[in-house]
Legacy VTK file of the C-alpha trace (Angstrom):
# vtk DataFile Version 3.0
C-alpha trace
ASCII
DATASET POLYDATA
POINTS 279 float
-11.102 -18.833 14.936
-12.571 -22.412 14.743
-12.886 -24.120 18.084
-13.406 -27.476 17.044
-11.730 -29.545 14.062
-11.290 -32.911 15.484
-14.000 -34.640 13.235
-11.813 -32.785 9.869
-9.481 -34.187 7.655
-5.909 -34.209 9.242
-4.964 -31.863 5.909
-7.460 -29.154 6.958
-6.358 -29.360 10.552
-2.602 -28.914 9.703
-3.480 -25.700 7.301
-5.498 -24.128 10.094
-2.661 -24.033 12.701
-0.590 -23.192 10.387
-2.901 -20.085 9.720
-3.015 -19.710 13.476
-7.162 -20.350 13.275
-7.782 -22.743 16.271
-8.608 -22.238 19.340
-5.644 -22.707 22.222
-6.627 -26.075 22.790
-7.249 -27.247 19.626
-3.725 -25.546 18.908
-1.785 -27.413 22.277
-4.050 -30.640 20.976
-2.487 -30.055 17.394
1.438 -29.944 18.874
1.389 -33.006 21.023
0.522 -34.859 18.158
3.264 -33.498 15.960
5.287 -34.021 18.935
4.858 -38.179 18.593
3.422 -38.327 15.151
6.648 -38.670 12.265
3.199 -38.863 9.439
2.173 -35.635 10.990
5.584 -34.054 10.546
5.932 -34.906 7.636
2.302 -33.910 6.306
3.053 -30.529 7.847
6.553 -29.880 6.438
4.824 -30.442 2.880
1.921 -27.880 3.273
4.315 -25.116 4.579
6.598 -25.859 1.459
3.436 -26.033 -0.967
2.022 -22.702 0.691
5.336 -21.012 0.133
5.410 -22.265 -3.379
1.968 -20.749 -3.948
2.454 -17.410 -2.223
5.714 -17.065 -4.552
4.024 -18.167 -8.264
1.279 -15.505 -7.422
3.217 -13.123 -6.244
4.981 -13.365 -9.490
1.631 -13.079 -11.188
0.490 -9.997 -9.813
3.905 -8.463 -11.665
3.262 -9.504 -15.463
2.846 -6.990 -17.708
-0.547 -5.273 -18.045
-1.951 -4.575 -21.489
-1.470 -0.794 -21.955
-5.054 -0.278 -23.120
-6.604 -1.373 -20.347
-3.424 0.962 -17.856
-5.407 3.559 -20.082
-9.299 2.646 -19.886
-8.792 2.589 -16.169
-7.070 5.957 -16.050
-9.573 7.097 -18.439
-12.364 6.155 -16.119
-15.952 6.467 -16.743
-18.304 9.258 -16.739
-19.692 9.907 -13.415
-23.642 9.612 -15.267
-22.228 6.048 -16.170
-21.087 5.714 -12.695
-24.492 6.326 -11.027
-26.528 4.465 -13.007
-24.654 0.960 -14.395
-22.628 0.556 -11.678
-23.210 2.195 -8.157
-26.520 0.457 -6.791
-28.929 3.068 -5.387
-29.422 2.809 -1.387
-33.081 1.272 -1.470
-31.695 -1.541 -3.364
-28.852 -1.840 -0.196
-31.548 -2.174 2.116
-33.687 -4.692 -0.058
-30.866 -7.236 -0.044
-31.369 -10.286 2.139
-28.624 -9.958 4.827
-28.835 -14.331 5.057
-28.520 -14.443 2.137
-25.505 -12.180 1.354
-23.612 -14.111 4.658
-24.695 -17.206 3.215
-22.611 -16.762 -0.043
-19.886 -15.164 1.785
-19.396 -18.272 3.514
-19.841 -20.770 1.366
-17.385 -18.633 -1.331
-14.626 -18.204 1.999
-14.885 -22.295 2.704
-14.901 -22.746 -1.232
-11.409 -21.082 -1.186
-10.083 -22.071 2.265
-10.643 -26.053 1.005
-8.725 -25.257 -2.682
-6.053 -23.930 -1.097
-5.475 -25.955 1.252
-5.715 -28.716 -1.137
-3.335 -27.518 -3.649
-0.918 -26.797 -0.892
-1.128 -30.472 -0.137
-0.229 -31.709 -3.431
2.112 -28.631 -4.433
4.025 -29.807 -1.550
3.463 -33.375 -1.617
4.823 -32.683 -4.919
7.927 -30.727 -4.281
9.084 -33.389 -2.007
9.468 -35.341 -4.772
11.447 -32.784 -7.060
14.234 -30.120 -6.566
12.407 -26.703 -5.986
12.131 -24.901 -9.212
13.132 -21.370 -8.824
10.368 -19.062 -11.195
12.121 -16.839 -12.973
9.904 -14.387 -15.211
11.313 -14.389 -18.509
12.964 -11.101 -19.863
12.938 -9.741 -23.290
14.755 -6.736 -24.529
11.736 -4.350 -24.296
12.071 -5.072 -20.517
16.288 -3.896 -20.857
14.707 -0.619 -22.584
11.997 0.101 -20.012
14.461 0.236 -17.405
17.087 2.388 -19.394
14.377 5.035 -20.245
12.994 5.149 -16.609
16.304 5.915 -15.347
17.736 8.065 -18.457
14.263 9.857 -18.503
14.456 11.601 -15.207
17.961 12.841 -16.169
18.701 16.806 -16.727
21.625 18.111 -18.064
23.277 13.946 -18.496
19.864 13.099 -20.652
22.281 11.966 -23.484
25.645 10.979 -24.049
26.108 12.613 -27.313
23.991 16.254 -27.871
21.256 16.652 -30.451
24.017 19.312 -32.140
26.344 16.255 -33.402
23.658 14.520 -35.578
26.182 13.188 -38.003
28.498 12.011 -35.243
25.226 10.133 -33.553
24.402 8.206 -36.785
27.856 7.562 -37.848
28.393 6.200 -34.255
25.532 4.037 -33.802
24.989 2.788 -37.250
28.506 1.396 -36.065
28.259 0.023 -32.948
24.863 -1.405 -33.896
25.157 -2.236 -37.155
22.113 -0.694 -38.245
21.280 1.610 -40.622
19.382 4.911 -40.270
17.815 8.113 -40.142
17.163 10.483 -37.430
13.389 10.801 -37.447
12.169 14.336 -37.675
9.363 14.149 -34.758
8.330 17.974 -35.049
4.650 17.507 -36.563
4.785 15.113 -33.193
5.710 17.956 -30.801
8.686 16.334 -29.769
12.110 17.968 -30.223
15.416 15.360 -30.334
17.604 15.497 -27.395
20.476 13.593 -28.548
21.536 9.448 -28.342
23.064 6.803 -26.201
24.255 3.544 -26.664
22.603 0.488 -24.430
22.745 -3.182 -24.009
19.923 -4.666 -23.940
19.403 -8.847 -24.233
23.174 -8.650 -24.635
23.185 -7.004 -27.858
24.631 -3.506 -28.396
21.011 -1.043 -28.568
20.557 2.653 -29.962
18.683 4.877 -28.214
17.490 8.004 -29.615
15.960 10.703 -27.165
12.960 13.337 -27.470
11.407 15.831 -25.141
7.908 17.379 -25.766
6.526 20.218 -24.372
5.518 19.174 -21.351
9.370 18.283 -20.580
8.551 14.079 -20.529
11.064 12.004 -22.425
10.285 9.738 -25.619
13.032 7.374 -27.016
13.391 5.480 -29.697
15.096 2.152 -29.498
16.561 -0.510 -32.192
18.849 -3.279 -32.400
19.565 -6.562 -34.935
17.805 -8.848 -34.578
17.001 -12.117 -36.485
15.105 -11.181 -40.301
11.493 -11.227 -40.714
9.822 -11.746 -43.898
7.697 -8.567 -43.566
7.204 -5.857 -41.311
5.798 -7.251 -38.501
2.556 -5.684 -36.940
2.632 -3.021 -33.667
2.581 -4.363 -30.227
1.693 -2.335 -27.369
3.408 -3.275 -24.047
3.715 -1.802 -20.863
6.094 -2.008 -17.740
4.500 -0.379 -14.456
5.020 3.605 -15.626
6.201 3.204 -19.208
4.645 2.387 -22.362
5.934 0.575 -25.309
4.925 0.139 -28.820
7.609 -1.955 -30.360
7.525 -3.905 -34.091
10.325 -5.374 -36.355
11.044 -4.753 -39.845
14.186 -6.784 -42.141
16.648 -7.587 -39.483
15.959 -4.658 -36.770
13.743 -4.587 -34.018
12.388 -1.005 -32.931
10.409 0.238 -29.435
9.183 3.405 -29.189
9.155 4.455 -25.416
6.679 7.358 -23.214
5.088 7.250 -20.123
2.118 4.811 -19.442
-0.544 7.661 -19.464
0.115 9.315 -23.389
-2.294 8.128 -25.636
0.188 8.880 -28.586
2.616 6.416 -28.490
1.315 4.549 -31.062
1.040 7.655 -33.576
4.523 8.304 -32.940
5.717 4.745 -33.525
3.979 5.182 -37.472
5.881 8.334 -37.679
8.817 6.754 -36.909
8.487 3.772 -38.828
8.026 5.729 -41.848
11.439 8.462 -41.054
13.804 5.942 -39.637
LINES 1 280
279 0 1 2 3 4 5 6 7 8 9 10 11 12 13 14 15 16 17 18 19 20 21 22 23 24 25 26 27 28 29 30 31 32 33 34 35 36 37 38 39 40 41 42 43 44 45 46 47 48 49 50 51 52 53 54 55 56 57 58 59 60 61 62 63 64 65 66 67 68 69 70 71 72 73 74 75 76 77 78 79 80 81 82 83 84 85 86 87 88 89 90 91 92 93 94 95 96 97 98 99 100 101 102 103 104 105 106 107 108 109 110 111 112 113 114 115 116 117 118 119 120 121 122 123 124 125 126 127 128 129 130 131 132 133 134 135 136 137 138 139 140 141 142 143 144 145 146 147 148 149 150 151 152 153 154 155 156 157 158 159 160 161 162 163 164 165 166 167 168 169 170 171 172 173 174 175 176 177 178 179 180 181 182 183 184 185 186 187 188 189 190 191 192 193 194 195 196 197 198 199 200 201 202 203 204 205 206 207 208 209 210 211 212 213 214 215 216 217 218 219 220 221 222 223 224 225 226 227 228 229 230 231 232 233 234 235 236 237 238 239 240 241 242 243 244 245 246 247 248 249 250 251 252 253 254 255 256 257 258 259 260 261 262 263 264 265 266 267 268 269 270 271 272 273 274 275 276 277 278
């Protein structure tokens, strides 16, 4: 709570009754001035519109994709031996820290990041005064299309595919047509995963095979492939990851492929080189 901002920039007054941090007075002080002030409106009107601009773009940030090695590194975790001694500081060392000290940075760090922001509220919304709002939309590939078919399709039981593992022939002379691709059911044995059957998707607009896997554990793999525009080569492996699945997804001709598994299986990316090779 600060009790007294009179002698402060009118900027840094505005963003701290905004944030409800002054005192009663300063907060009565803060509407009567509003109340007469059309500059003050105004001012005020921009910094609500350049806070809710910021709270949105980071809120959108927190959702990108993280890389799936490091999803894996953290569910690795370290070794508790590692643990104690490079990270976790003993207790004696605790009580040896200056407590001035250690409040001293934590203020100066908390007014370092109460001035920035309030700042770039000002001229985020100084700026979208200016402009139209610009809506963020987080641009969506195909691989995001598949993530959400397998997460649904994966916890199915006895409607895991729409044609049966016993109609191979049907299932590649049905999506080789409604894809337009060309292939082979990969044999995924020496992978421990047995094939469940097929579906047709959409994904990106464009009509998508999916082929489907269980393994012994009962969690679903899938394999994935549509046209796509022709590469010169085969293109390299790309790991990906959306929240609880993992993808490792490369192109080869005129066909992009994504293998599909849950976040946590460190075999993804052996079972995308088995399938390059069989498909």
């Amino acid at each position: 709570m600060l009790e007294r901002t009179r002698d402060l920039p009118l900027e840094v007054r505005l963003s701290a009754y905004l944030d409800g941090q002054l005192s009663e007075g300063e907060m009565n002080e803060i509407k009567r001035l509003l109340a007469c002030d059309d500059e003050a409106q105004a001012l005020l009107e921009r910094l609500k519109l350049g806070s809710a601009f910021g709270n949105k773009a980071f809120g959108e940030m927190l959702n990108d994709p993280v890389p799936l090695q490091l999803v894996r590194d953290i569910k690795k975790g370290p070794s508790g031996a590692s643990l104690s001694a490079d990270i976790a500081p003993s207790a004696s060392r605790l009580r040896s820290a200056s407590t001035v000290g250690y409040w001293l940075r934590t203020v100066a760090v908390s007014l370092a990041i109460f001035v920035a922001g309030s700042c770039l509220g000002y001229l985020v919304g100084h700026r979208e005064e200016e402009t139209l709002p610009v809506q963020l939309i987080a641009a969506r590939s195909w691989l995001d299309d598949v993530a959400d078919y397998h997460r649904i399709y994966s916890r199915q039981g006895r409607h895991l595919a729409e044609v049966p593992a016993s109609e191979p022939g049907h299932i590649v002379e049905w999506l080789s047509a409604g894809v337009g691709v060309n292939f082979a059911i990969p044999d995924l044995s020496q992978e421990k995963l047995a094939f469940e059957g097929a579906r047709l998707l959409v994904t990106d607009g464009k009509p998508t095979a999916q082929l489907l896997y269980r393994d012994e554990d009962g969690d679903i793999f899938t394999i994935c492939f549509l046209k796509s525009e022709a590469v010169g080569e085969k293109t390299e492996f790309t790991d990906a990851i959306r929240n609880d699945v993992a993808l490792v997804s490369w192109q080869k001709d005129a066909v992009s492929y994504a293998v599909v598994g849950p976040s946590s299986d460190p075999a993804l990316r052996r079972i995308a080189e088995a399938v390059a090779s069989g498909i």
